[in-house]
N, C-alpha and C positions, 0 to 999 in steps of 0.2 A: 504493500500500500504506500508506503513511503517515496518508492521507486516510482509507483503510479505520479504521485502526487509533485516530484519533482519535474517527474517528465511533461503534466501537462500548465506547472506552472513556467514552465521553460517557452512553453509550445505559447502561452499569453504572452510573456513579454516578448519572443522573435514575432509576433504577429503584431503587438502595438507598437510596436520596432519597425515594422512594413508600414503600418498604417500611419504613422511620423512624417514617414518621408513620403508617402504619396500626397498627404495635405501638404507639406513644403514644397514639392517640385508643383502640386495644382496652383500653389499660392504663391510661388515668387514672381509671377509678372504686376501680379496685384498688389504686395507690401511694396515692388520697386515704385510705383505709381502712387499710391498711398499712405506711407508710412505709418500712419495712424489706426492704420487697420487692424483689428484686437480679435483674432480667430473664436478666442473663449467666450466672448461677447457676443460675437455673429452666430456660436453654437447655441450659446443657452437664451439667443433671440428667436434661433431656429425652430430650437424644441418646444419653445412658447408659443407660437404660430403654430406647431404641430398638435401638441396638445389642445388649444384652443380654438382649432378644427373640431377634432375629437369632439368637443364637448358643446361644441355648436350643431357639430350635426346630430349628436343623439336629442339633443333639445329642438328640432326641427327649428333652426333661426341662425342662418347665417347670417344676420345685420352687421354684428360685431366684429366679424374678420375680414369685412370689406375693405378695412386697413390696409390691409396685410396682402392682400391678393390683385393679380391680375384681375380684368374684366372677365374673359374668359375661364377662367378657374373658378371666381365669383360664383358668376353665373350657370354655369356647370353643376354647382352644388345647391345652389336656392335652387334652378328650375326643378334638377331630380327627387328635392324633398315634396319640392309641389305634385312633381308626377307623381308619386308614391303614397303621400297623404290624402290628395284629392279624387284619384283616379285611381290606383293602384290600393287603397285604404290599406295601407300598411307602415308600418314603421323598425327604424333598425337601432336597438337595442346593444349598447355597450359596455362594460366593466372591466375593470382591471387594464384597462389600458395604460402601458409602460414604453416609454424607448428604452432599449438596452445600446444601441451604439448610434453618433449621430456623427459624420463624417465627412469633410471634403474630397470628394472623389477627384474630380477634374474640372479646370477654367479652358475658357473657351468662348471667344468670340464671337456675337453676332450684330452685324452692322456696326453700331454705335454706341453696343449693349457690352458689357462683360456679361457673362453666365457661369454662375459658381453651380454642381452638380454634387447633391448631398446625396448619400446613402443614407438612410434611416433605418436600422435595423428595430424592429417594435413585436407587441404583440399585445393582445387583449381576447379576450370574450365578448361574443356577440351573436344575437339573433334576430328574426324577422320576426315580428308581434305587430296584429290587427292591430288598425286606430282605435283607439277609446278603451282600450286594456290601460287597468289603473296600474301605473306607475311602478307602485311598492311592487307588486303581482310579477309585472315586467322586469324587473331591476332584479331579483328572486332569479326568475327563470334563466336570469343571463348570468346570472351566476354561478350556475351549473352544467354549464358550456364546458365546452374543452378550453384550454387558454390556447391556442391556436399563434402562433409565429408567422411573421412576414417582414416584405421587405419593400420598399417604396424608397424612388429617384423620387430628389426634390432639382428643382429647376430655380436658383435665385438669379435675377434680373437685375444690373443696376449703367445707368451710362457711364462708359468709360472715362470720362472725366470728370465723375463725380469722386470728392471727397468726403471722408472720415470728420464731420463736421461735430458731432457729437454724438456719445456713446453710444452701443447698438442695444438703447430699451427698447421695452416690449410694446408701450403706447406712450412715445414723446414723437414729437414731429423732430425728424432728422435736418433738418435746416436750422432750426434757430432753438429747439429742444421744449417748445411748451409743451404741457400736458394734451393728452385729450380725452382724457377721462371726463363721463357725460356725455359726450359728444356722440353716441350711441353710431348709426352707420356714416354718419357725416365725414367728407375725407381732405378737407382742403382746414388747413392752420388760422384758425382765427386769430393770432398773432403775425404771422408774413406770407399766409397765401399759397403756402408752400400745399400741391396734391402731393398728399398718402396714397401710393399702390404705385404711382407713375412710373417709379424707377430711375426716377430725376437725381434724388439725393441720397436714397438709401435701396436697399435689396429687399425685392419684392418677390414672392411667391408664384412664380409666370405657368408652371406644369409640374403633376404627379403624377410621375411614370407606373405602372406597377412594375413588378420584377419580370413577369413575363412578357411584357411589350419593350422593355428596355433596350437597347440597340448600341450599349455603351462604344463612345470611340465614333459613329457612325458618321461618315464626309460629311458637312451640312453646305448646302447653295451660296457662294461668298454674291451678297448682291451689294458690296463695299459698303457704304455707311446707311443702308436699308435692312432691318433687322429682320430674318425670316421668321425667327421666333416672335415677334412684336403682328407680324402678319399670320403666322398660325394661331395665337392666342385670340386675334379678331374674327379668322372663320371659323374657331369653336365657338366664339361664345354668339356670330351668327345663325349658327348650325341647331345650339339649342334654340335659339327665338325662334326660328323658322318651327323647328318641331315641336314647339307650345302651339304656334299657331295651326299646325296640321293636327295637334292632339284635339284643342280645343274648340278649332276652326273661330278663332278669336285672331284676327288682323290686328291687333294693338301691340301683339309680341313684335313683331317684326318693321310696324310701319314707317318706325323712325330708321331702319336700316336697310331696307331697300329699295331700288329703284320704280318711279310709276310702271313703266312698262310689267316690273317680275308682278306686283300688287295688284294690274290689271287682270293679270292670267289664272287662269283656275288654279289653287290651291286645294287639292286633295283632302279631305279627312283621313288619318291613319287612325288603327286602335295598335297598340303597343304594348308589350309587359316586358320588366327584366332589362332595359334601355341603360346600355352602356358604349362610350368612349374610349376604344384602344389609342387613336392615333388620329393626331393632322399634320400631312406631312404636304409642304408647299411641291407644288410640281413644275409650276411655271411662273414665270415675272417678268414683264413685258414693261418700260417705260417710253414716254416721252417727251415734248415740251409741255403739253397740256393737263396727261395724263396718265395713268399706274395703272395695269390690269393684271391682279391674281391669282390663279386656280391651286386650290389647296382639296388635296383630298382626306376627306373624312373614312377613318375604317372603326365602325363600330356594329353593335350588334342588337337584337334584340327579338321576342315572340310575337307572335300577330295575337295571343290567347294568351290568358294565366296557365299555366302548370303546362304547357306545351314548348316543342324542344326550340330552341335559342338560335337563329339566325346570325349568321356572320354578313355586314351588309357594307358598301363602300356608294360616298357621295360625296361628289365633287360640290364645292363649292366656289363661286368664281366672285373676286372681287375689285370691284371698280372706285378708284379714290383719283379728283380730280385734280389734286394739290396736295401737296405733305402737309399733314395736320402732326407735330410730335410733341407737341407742349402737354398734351393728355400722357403721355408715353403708355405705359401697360394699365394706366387705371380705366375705370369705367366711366361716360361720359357722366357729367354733373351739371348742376346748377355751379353759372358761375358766379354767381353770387355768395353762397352759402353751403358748397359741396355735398348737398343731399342729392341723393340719388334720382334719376329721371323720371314720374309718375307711365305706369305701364300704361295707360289711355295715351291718348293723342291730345291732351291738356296741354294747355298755353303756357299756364304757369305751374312756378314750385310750388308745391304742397308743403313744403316748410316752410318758406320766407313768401310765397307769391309773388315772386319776381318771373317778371317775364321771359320764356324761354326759347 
């Protein structure tokens, strides 16, 4: 046992000995640029943001981590709780959820963006329980789950010339450091203006890979100071509005994001169960003086029926931008007034402030 015991604490330290030096060789283009850059800070940022996923989405409300997130990751996770709660009458049940190892795998350029690639080694309990199961009852049941192990690529976002302006907390504005506590899904600094999620000043939350769609190392499209990632995060979170509005045949998902001509055309009703996102992967990118055309394909999956078998399905999405708009960068469009989020009608104005939009 002794022999056991030295051999596999040998076997942990040559492995956190590996794991050293893959976060130093991922991180020295970033501290040469940054100096101020604090790994242990951007780790226990990380796993706050991760954690606070977690506990947003068992509490069906992602309002709270709109901070923290791409548009497309946002949204990703609000629409899916709506499908599941409103359409789908179910809900997914968590405990014991823990990260065991939280990591810098690999940096890596895109456009204008750096992109830090975190490993998250985690694991927890969890099940699927109808709506309107009380709580205590649910909480019980998920705790006599297996504790179940996984593994999830995190995607952090931030412009390459942004610096380490202040510490990596969990809810201060990285520009000038106020709070924002209160300030519930609100994303713009009531003290300098500064958007939260943008990727302007600090590292934002842009994609969660799972461990089977991961493609570590994989060539990405160099479109020089045009981020492919900044344009796949806009055809996912496209992708779901389009499919709120085919779920629910409700035009208000989509009408701020598409063109007259696609909003004249029939849009289809689907019924859908089990509705998941592997991949957007850009295919093409086309500019000119005037204007930017990009088709991004979608591979995900999903049932035409509850409890029937699970479709592997692929959808292009194609998008058209007339001018580079990057002052938003990876956040969600807002009020520019007062950074609450866009009302899902075709309203004029903010429903926080009523300012006109």
């Amino acid at each position: 046992k002794l022999i056991s015991r030295a051999k596999e604490k040998a076997r942990v330290a040559k492995e956190q000995k590996q794991l050293q030096a893959t976060e130093t060789a991922a991180l020295k283009e970033i501290m040469a640029k940054d100096p101020k850059f604090d790994l242990e800070a951007f780790r226990a940022r990380g796993k706050a943001i991760a954690t606070h996923i977690q506990h947003s989405w068992c509490a069906g409300d992602m309002r709270d981590c709109r901070r923290y997130l791409s548009q497309g990751v946002y949204n990703r996770f609000r629409l899916q709780l709506k499908i599941m709660r409103e359409i789908e009458k179910r809900k997914n049940v968590m405990v014991d959820f823990e990260i065991r190892r939280f990591y810098v795998l690999a940096h890596n350029r895109s456009g204008d963006y750096d992109c830090l690639t975190v490993r998250m080694e985690a694991a927890a309990r969890d099940i699927m329980v109808k709506v309107g199961r009380p709580d205590d009852d649910a909480q019980k049941a998920a705790a006599k789950a297996p504790l179940n192990a996984f593994v999830e690529f995190y995607s952090f976002m931030r412009k390459r010339d942004a610096q380490t302006e202040h510490s990596e907390s969990f809810d201060t504005c990285s520009h000038c450091g106020t709070p924002f506590k209160g300030e519930g899904e609100l994303n713009k600094c009531k003290s300098c203006g500064a958007i939260a999620g943008s990727g302007t000043f600090d590292w934002v939350l842009a994609e969660i890979t799972q461990a089977s769609e991961y493609r570590g190392g994989a060539k990405r499209k160099d479109l020089g100071e045009i981020s492919s990632d900044r344009i796949e995060d806009r055809a996912s979170f496209v992708f779901w509005r389009d499919l709120m509005t085919r779920l629910t045949q409700n035009r208000d998902y989509i009408v701020r994001d598409a063109t007259e001509t696609y909003l004249a055309g029939e849009i289809k009703s689907q019924s859908l169960y089990d509705i998941a996102v592997g991949a957007a992967d850009l295919e093409s990118y086309k500019a000119n003086n005037s204007e930017s055309i990009a088709k991004v394909r979608i591979k995900w999956s999903a049932s035409a029926l509850q409890n029937t078998k699970v479709r592997h399905r692929q959808t292009i999405v194609t998008l058209r931008a007339q001018k580079s708009e990057t002052a938003a960068g990876f956040a969600e469009h807002s009020c520019v007034s007062c950074g609450a989020p866009l009302p899902e009608t075709d309203s004029i104005e903010c429903s926080y402030c009523h300012s006109p939009i």
